[in-house]
LUMNU-497150 format. One line per field, with one value per residue (C-alpha): y, x, z. Coordinates in steps of 0.02 Angstrom, whole numbers. Example, Ala and Ser with C-alpha at 12.3 -4.5 7.8 and 13.67 -1.06 7.14 Angstrom:
2
v	c(-225/-53)
u	c(615/684)
w	c(390/357)
This chain:
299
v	c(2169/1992/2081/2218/2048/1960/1993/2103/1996/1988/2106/2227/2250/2264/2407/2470/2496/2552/2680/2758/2755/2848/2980/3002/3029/3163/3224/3259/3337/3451/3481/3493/3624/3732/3723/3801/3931/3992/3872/3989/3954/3790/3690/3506/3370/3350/3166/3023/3042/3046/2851/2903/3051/2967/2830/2813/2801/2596/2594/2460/2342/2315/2253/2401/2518/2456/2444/2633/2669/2592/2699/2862/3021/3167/3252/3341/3243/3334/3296/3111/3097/3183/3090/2923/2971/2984/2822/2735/2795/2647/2517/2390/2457/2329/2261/2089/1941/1935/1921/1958/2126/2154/2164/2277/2405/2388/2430/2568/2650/2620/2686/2850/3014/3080/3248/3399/3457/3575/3773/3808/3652/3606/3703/3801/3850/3917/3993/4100/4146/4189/4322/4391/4446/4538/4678/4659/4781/4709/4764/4662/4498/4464/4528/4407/4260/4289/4274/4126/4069/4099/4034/3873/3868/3874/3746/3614/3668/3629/3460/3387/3269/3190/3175/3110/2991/2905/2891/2814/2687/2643/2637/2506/2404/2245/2250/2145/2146/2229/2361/2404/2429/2536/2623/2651/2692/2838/2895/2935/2983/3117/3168/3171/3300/3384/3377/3283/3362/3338/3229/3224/3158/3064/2937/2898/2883/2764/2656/2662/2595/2468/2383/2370/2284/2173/2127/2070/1973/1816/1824/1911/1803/1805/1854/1981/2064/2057/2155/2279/2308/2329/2482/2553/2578/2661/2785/2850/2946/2999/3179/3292/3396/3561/3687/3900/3919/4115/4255/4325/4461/4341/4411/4527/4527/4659/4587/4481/4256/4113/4000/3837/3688/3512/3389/3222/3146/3025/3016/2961/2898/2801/2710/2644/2580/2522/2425/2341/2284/2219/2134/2040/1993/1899/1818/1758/1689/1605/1536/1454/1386/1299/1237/1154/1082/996/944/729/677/613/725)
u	c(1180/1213/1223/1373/1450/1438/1588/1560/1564/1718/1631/1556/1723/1826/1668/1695/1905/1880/1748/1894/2017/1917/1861/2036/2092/1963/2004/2178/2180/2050/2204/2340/2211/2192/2369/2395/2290/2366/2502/2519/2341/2329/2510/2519/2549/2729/2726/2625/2472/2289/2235/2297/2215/2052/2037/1850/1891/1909/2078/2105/2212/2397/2331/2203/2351/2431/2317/2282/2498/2457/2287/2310/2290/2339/2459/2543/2669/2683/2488/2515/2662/2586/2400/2494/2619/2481/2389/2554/2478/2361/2501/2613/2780/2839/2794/2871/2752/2681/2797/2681/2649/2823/2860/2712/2771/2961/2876/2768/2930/3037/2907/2875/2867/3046/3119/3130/3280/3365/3324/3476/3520/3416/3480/3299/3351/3521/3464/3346/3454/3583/3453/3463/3615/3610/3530/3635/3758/3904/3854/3691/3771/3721/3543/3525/3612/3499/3328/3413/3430/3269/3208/3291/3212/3021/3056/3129/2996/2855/2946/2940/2775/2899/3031/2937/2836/3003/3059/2909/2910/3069/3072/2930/3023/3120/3309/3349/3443/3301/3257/3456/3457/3291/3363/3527/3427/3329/3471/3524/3388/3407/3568/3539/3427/3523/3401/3495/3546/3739/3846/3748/3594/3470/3402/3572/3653/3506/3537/3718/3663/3535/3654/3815/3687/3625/3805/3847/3667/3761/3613/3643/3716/3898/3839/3723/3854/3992/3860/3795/4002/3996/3872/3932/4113/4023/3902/4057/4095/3921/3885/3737/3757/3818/3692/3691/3727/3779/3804/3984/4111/4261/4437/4473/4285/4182/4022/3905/3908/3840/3965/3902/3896/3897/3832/3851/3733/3859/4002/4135/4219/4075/4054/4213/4205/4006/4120/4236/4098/4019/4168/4213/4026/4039/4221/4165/4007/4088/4220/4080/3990/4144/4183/4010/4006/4158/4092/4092/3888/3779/3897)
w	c(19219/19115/18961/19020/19091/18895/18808/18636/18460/18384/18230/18379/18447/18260/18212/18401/18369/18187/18224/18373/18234/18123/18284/18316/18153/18130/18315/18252/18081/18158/18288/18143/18051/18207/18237/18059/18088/18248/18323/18479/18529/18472/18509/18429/18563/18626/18663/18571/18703/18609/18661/18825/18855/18782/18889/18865/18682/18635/18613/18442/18465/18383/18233/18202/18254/18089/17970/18009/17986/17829/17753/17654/17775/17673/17541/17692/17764/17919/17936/17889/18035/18146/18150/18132/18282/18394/18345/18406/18576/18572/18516/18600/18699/18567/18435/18446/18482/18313/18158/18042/18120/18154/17961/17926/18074/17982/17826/17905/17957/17803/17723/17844/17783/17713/17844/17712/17682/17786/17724/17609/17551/17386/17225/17214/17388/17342/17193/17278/17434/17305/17213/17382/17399/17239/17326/17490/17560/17646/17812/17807/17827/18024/17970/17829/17942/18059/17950/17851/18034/18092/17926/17968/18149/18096/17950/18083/18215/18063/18030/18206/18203/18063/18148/18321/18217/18163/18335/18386/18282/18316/18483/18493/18373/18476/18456/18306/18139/18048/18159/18178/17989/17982/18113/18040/17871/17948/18026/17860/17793/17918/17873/17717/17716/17843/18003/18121/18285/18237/18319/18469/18394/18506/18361/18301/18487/18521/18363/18398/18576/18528/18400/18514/18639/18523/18472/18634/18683/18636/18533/18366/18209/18176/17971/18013/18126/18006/17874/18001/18044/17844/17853/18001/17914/17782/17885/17970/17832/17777/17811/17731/17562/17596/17642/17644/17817/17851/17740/17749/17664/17614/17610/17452/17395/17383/17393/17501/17462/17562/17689/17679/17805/17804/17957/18008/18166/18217/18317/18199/18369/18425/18255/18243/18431/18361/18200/18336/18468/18295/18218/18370/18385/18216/18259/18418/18351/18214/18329/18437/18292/18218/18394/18427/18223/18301/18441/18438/18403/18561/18692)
């Protein structure tokens, strides 16, 4: 009885959360591999849950979470996401009482695996859709739409734990200058490569969110609003590469080519009321600066 009531070494308990990390990490590639193998008997987790739904497991603490976001898992990056998604499951709501750790999470997630890019949109991707249609009649465009389609649909469905590990790192980031710009960044990142869910994307609405309510905390510097009003004038008009989106018979032609498509996951609206909310952030805050500078000394 005294010795369950002694509290474990400080080495015990750092062997004790490294050896769970390890179990888990094992736990879940073994998931990711049966997954591969048959994804209809074996579905991946929906929601970042494994520390949960090990309770018995000793969870590591925040530091232990990181160090593991920062190890080598494997050459997959859907494997990598996914296994480090799921440690988040033992970590903070937030990571925000420990600068130090707060810089290696930003890094962890500036550094997060990259989304693919969307079917259709790299040149090696054009190049062989466009072989296809060589040997296409001009009735078969709704049949090849609809396998580049469905094409597109298993690609984004593989890519999720990458996507999911993203927003789970961001979302236990605290509402600050850097994380806005990380945000923003992966944002881009997604539309870049064409993976967003258009203008009604969730990550990009929340960033849009977070940074409007960090512009009017009363607690956000007038200079770093001013540059993130700076970025946000510039994302507005970001939108992906174009991508082969539907094969069609254009007017006068008498064969088969690609439409393409280009996407944006912001609301151009919603940025340029984001820019406003930001630049009278920074005018405000300068104004009260310059007022209490002027303020007599010893009132």
């Amino acid at each position: 009885m005294l010795a369950a009531a002694i509290p474990a070494a400080p080495a015990d308990k750092a062997r004790g959360e490294s050896a769970a990390i390890e179990a888990a990490v094992t736990e879940l590639r073994r998931e990711y591999a049966a997954h591969l193998r048959d994804p209809d008997a074996a579905p991946l987790r929906l929601q970042s849950t494994y520390f949960l739904d090990h309770p018995a497991a000793a969870a590591p603490a925040a530091e232990g979470v990181v160090a593991a976001l920062e190890k080598a898992v494997a050459n997959d990056p859907r494997l990598t996401a996914y296994v480090r998604w799921q440690l988040l499951s033992a970590a903070p709501k937030k990571f925000e009482n420990e600068p130090k750790l707060l810089q290696r999470v930003l890094d962890a997630y500036r550094h997060a695996p990259l989304p693919p890019p969307r079917v259709g949109l790299t040149a090696q991707d054009q190049s062989r859709l466009d072989a296809l249609l060589t040997r296409a009649r001009k009735e078969d465009d709704a049949t090849l739409s609809a396998r580049l389609e469905e094409q597109a649909a298993r690609e984004a469905e593989a890519n999720k734990p990458i996507l999911a590990y993203r927003d789970e790192l961001y979302v236990r980031l605290p509402a600050c200058y850097e994380s806005l710009l990380a945000g923003f960044q992966d944002a881009h990142d997604r539309t870049i490569a064409a993976v967003g869910g258009g203008t009604q994307d969730a990550h990009a609405a929340q960033v849009v969110k977070d940074a409007q309510a960090w512009a009017q905390s009363g607690q956000a510097d007038p200079r770093q609003c001013g540059q993130l009003a700076d970025l946000v004038a510039k994302l507005r008009h970001v939108r992906s590469p174009p991508y082969y989106a539907r094969a069609t018979l254009r007017r006068g032609a008498d064969r088969l080519s690609w439409a393409t498509k280009t996407d944006a996951v912001y609301s151009p609206k919603k940025l340029a009321d984001l820019e406003k909310v930001l630049r009278d952030a920074e005018k405000l805050g300068r104004a009260q600066k310059a007022a209490q500078q002027k303020k007599p000394k010893g009132r």
